[in-house]
PDB file as gemmi writes it, atoms N, CA and C in Angstrom:
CRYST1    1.000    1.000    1.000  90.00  90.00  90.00 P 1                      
ATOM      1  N   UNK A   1     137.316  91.407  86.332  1.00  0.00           N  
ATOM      2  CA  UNK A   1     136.220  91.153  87.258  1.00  0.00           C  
ATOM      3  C   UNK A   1     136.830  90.886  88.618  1.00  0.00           C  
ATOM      4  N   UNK A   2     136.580  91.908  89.632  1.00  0.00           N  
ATOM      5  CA  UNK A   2     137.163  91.398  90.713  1.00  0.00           C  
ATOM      6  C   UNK A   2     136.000  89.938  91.563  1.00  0.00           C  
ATOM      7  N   UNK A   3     137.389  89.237  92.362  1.00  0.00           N  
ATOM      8  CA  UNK A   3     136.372  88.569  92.998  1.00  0.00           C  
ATOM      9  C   UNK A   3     134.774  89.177  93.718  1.00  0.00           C  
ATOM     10  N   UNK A   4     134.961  89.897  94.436  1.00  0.00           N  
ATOM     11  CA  UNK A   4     133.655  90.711  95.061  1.00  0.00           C  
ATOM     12  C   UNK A   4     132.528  90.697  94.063  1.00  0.00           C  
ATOM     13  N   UNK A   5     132.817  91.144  93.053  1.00  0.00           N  
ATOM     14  CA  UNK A   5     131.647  91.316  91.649  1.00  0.00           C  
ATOM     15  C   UNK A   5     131.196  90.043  91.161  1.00  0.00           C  
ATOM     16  N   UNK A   6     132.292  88.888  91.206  1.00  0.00           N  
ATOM     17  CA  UNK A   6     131.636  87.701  90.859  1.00  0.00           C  
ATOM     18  C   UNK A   6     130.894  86.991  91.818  1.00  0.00           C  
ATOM     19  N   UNK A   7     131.273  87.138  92.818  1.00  0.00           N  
ATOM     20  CA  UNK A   7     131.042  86.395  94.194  1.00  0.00           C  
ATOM     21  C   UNK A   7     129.003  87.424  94.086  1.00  0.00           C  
ATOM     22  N   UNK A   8     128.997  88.691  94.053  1.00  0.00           N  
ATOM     23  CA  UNK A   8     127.736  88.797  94.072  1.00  0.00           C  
ATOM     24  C   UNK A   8     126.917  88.910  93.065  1.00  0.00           C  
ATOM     25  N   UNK A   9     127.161  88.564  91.836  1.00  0.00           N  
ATOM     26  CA  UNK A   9     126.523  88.592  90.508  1.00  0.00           C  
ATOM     27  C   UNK A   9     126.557  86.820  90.848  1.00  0.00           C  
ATOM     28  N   UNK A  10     127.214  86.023  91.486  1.00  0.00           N  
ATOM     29  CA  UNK A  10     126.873  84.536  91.460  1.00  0.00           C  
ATOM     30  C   UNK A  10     125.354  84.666  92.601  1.00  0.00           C  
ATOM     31  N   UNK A  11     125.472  85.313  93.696  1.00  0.00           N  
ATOM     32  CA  UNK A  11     124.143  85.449  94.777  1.00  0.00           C  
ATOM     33  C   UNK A  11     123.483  86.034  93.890  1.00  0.00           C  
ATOM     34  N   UNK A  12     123.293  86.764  93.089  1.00  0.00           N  
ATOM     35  CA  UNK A  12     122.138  87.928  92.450  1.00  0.00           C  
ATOM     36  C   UNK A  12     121.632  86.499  91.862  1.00  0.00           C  
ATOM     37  N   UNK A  13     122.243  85.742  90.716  1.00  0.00           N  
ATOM     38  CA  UNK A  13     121.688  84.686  89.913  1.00  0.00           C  
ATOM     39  C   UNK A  13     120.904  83.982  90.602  1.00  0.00           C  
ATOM     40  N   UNK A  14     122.026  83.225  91.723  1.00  0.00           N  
ATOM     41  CA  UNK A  14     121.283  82.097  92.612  1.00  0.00           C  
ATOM     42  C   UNK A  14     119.852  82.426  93.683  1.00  0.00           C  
ATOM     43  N   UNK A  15     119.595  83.914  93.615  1.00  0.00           N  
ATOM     44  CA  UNK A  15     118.441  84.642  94.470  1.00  0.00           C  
ATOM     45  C   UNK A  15     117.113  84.603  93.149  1.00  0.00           C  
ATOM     46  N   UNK A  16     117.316  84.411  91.628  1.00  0.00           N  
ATOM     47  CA  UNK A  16     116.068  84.619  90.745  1.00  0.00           C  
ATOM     48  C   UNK A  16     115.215  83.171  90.742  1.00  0.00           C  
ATOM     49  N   UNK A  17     114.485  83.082  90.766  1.00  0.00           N  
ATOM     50  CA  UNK A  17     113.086  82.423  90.688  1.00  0.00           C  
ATOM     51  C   UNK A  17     114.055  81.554  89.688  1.00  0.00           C  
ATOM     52  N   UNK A  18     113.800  79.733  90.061  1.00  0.00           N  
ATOM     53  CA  UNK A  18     114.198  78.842  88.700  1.00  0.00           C  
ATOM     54  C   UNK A  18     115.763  78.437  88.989  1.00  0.00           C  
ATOM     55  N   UNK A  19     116.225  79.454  89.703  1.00  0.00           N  
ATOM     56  CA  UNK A  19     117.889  79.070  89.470  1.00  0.00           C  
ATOM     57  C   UNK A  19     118.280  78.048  89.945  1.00  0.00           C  
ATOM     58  N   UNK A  20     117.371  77.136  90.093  1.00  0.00           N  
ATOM     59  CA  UNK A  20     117.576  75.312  90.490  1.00  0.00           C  
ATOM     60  C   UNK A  20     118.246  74.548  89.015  1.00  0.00           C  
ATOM     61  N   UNK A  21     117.601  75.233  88.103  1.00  0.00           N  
ATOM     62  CA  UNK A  21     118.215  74.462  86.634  1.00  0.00           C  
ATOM     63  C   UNK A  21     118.966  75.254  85.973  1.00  0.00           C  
ATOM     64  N   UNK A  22     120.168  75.857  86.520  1.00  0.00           N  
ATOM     65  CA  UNK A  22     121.323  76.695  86.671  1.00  0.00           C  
ATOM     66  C   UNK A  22     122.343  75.524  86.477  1.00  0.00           C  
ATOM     67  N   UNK A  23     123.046  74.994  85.478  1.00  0.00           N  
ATOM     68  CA  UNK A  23     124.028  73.906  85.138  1.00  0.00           C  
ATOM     69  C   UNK A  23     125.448  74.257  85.372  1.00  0.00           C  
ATOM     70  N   UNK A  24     125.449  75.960  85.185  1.00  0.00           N  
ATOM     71  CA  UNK A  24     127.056  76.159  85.326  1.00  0.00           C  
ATOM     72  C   UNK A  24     126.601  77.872  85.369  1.00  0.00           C  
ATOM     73  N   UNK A  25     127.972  78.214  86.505  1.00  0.00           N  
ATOM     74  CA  UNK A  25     128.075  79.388  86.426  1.00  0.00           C  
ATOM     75  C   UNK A  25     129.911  79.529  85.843  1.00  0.00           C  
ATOM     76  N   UNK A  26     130.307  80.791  85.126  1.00  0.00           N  
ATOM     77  CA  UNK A  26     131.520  80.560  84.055  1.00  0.00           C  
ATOM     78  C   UNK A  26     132.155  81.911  85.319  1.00  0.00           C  
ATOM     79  N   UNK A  27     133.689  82.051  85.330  1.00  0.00           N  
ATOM     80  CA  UNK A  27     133.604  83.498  85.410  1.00  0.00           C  
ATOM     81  C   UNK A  27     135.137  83.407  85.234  1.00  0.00           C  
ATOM     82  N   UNK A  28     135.915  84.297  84.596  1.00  0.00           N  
ATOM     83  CA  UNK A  28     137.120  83.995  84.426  1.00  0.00           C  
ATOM     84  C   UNK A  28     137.891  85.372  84.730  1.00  0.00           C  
ATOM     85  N   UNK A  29     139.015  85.341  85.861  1.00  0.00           N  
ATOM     86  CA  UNK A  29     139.875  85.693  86.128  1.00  0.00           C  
ATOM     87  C   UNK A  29     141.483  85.595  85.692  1.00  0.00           C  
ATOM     88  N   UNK A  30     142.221  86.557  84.877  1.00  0.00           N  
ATOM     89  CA  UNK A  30     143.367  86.024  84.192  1.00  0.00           C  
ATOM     90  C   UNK A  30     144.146  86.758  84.948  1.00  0.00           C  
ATOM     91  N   UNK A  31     145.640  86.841  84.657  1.00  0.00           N  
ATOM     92  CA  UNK A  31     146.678  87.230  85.203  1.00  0.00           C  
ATOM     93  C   UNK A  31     147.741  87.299  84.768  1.00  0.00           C  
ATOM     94  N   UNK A  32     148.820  88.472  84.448  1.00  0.00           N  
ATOM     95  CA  UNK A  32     149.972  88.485  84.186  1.00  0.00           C  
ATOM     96  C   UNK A  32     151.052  87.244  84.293  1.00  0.00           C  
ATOM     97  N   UNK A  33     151.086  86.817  83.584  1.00  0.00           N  
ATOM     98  CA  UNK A  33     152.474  85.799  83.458  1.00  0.00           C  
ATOM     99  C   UNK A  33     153.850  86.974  83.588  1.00  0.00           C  
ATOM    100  N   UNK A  34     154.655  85.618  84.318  1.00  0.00           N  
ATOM    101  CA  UNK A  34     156.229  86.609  84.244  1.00  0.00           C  
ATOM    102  C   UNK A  34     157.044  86.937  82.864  1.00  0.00           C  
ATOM    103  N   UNK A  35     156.617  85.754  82.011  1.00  0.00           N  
ATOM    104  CA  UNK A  35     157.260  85.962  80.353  1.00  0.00           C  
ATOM    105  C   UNK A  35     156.390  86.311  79.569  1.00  0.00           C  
ATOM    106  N   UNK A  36     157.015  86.545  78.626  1.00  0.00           N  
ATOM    107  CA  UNK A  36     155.980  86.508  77.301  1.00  0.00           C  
ATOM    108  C   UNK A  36     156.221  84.896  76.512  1.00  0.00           C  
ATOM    109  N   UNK A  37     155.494  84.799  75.624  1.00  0.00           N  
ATOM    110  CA  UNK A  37     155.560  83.388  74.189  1.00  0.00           C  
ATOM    111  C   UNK A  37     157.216  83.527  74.074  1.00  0.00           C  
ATOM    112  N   UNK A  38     157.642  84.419  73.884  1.00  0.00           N  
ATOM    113  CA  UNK A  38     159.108  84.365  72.891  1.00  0.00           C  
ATOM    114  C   UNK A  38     160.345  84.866  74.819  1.00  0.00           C  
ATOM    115  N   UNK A  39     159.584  84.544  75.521  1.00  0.00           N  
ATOM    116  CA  UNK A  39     160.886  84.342  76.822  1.00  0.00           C  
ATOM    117  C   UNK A  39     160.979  85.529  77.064  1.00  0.00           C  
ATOM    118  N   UNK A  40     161.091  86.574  76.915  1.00  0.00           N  
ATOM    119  CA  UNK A  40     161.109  87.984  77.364  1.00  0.00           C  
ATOM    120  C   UNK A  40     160.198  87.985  78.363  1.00  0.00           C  
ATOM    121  N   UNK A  41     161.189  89.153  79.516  1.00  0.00           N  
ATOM    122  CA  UNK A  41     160.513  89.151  80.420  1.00  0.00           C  
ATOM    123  C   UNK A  41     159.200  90.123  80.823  1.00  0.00           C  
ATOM    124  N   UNK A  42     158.030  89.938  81.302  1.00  0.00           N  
ATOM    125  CA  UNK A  42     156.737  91.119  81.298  1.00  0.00           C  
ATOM    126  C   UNK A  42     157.020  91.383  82.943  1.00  0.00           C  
ATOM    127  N   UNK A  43     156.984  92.877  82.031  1.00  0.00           N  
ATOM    128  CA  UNK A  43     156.248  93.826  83.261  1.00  0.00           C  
ATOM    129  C   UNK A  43     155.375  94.523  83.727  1.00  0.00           C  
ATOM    130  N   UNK A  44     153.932  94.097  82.918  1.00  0.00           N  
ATOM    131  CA  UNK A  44     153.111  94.489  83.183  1.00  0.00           C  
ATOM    132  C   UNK A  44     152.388  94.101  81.753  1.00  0.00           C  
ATOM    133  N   UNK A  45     151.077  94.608  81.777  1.00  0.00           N  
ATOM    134  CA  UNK A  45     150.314  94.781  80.614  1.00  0.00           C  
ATOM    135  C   UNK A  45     149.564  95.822  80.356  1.00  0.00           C  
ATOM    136  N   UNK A  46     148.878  96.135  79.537  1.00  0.00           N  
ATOM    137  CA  UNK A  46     147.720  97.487  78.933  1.00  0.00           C  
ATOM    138  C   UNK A  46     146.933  96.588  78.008  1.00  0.00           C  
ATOM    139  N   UNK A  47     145.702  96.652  79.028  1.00  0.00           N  
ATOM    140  CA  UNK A  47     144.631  96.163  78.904  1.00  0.00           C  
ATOM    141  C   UNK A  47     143.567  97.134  77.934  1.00  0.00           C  
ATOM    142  N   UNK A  48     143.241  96.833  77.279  1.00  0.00           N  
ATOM    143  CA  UNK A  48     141.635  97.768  76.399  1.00  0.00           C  
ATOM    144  C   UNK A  48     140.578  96.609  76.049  1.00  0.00           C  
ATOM    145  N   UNK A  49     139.716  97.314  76.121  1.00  0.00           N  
ATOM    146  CA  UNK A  49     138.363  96.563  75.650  1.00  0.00           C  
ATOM    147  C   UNK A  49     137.452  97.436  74.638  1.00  0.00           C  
ATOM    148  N   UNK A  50     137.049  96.940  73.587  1.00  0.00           N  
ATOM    149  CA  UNK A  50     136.163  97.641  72.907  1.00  0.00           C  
ATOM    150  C   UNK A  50     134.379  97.050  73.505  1.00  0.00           C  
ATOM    151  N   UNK A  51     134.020  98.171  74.265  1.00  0.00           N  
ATOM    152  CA  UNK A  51     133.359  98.243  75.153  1.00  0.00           C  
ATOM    153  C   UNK A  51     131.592  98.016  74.513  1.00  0.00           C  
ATOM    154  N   UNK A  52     131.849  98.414  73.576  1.00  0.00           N  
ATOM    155  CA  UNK A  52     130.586  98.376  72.324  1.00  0.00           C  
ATOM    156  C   UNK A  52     130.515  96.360  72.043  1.00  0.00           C  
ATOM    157  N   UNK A  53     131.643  96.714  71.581  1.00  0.00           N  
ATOM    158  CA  UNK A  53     131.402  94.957  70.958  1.00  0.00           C  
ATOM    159  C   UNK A  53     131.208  94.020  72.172  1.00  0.00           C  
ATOM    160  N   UNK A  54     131.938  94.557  73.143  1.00  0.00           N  
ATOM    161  CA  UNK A  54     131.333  93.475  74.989  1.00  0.00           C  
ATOM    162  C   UNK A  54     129.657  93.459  75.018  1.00  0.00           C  
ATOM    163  N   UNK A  55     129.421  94.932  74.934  1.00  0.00           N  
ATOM    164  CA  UNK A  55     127.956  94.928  74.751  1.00  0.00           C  
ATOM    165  C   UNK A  55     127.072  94.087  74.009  1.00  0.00           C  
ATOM    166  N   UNK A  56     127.252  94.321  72.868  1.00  0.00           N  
ATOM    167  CA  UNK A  56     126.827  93.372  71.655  1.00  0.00           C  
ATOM    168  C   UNK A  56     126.669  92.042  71.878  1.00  0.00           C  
ATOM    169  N   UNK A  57     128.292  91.630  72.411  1.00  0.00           N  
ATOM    170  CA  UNK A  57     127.909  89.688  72.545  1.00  0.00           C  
ATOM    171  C   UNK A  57     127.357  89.767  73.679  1.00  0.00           C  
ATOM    172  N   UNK A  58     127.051  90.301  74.923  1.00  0.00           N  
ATOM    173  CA  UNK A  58     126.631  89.548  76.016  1.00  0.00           C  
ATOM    174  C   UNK A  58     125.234  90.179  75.256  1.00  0.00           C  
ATOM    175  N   UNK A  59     124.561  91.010  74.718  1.00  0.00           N  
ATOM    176  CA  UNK A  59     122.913  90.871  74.480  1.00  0.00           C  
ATOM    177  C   UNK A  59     122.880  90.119  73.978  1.00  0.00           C  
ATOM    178  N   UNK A  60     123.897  89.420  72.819  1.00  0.00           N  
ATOM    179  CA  UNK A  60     123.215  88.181  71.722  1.00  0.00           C  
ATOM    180  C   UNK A  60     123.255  86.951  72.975  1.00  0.00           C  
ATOM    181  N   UNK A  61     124.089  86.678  73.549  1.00  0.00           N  
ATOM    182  CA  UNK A  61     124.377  85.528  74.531  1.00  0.00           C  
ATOM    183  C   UNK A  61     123.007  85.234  75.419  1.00  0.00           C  
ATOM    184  N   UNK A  62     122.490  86.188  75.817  1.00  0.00           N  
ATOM    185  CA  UNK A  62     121.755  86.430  76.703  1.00  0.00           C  
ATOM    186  C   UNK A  62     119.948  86.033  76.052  1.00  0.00           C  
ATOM    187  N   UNK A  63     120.032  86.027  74.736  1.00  0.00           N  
ATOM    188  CA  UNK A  63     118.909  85.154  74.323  1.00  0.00           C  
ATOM    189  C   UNK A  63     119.096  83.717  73.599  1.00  0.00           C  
ATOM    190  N   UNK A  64     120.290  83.010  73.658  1.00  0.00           N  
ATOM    191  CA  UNK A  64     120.289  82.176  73.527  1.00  0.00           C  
ATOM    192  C   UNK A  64     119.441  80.959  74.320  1.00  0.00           C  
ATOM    193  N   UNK A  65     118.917  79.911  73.449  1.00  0.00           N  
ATOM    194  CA  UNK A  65     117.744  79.543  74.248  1.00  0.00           C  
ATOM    195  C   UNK A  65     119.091  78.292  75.581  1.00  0.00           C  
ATOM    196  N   UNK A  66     118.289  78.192  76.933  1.00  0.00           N  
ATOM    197  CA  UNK A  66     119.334  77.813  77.845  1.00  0.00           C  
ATOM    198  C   UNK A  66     120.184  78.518  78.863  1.00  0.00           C  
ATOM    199  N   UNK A  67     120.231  79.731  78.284  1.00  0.00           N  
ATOM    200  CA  UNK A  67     121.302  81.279  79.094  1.00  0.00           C  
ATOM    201  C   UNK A  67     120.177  81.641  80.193  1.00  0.00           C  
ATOM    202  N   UNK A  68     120.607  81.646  81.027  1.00  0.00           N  
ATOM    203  CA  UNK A  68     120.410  82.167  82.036  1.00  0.00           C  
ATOM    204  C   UNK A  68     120.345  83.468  82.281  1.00  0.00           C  
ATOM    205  N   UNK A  69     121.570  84.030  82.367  1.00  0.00           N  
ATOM    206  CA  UNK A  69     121.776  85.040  82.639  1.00  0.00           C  
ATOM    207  C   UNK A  69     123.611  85.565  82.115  1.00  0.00           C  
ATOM    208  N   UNK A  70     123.503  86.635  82.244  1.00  0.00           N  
ATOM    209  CA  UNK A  70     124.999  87.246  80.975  1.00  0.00           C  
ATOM    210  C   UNK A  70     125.487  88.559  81.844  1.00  0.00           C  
ATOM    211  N   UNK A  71     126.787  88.125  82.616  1.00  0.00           N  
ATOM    212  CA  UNK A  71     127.228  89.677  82.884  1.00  0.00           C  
ATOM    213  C   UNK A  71     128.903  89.650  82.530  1.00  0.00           C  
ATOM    214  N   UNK A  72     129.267  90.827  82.593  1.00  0.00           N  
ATOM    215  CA  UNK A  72     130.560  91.135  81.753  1.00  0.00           C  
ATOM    216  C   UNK A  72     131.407  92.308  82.487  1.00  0.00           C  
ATOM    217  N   UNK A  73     132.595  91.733  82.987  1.00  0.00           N  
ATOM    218  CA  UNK A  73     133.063  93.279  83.545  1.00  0.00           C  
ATOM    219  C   UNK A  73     135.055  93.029  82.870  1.00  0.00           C  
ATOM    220  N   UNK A  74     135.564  94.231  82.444  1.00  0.00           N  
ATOM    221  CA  UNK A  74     136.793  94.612  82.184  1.00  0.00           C  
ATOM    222  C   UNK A  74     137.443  95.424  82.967  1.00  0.00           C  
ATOM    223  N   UNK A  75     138.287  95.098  83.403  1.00  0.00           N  
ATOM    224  CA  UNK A  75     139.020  96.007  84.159  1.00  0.00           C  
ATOM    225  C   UNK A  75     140.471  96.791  83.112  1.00  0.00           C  
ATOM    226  N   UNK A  76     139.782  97.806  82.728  1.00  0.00           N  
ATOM    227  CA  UNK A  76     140.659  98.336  81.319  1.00  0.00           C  
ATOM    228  C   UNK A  76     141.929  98.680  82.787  1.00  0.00           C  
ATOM    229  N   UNK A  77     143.278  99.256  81.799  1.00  0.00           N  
ATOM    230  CA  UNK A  77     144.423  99.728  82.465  1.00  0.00           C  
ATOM    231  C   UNK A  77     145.472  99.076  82.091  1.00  0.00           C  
ATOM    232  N   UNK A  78     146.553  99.673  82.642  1.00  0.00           N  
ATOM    233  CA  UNK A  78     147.768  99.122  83.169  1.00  0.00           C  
ATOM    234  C   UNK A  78     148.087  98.392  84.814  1.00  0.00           C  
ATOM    235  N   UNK A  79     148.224  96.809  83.959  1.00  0.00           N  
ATOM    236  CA  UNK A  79     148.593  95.980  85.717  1.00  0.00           C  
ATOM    237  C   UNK A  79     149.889  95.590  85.652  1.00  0.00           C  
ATOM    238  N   UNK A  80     149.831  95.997  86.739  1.00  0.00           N  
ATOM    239  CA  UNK A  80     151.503  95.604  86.844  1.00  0.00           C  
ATOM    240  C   UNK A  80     151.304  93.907  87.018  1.00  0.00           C  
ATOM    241  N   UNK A  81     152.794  93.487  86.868  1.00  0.00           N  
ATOM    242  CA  UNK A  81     153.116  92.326  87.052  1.00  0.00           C  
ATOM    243  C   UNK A  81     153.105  91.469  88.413  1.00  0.00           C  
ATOM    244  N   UNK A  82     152.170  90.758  88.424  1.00  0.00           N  
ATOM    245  CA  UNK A  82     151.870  90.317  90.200  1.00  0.00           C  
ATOM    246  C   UNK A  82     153.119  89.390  90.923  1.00  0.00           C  
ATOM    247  N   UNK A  83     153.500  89.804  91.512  1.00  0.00           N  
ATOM    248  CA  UNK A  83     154.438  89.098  92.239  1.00  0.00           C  
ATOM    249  C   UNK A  83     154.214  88.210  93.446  1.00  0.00           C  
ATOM    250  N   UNK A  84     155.182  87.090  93.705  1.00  0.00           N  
ATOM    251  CA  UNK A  84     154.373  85.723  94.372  1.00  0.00           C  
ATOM    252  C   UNK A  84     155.710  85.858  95.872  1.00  0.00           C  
ATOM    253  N   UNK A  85     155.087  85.582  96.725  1.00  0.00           N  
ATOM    254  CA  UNK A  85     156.025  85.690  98.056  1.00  0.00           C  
ATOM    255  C   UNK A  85     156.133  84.378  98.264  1.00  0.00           C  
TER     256      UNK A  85                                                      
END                                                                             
């Protein structure tokens, strides 16, 4: 999920009728670590998503009584390893 997409899927929410009793918005951004668990060094990753089953939980999520609202983005690929200046 790039920032941009969260930043306006957070305005899309906060623009619907009600979104005063909006308790939490979630959105999670991860990132290449330089190692792996066992100390080896990463250079990247290959990302997949089974794109069906994303589907699936955010419709079940999305009638849970309390949910607001449910969006979901993957950025499938190969990322390289981010480097820090």
């Amino acid at each position: 999920m790039s920032t941009a997409k969260a930043d306006d899927w957070i305005h899309e929410v906060q623009a619907r009728p009600g979104s005063a009793a909006i308790g939490m918005i979630l959105a999670h951004q991860g990132i290449v670590r330089g190692t792996s668990r066992s100390r080896e060094p990463v250079r990247g990753m290959l990302l997949r998503a089974d794109r069906g089953w994303l589907e699936d939980v955010l419709a079940e999520v999305e009638t849970w009584p309390g949910v607001y609202g449910v969006r979901g983005w993957v950025n499938e690929g190969r990322s390289p390893l981010a480097t820090t200046s």
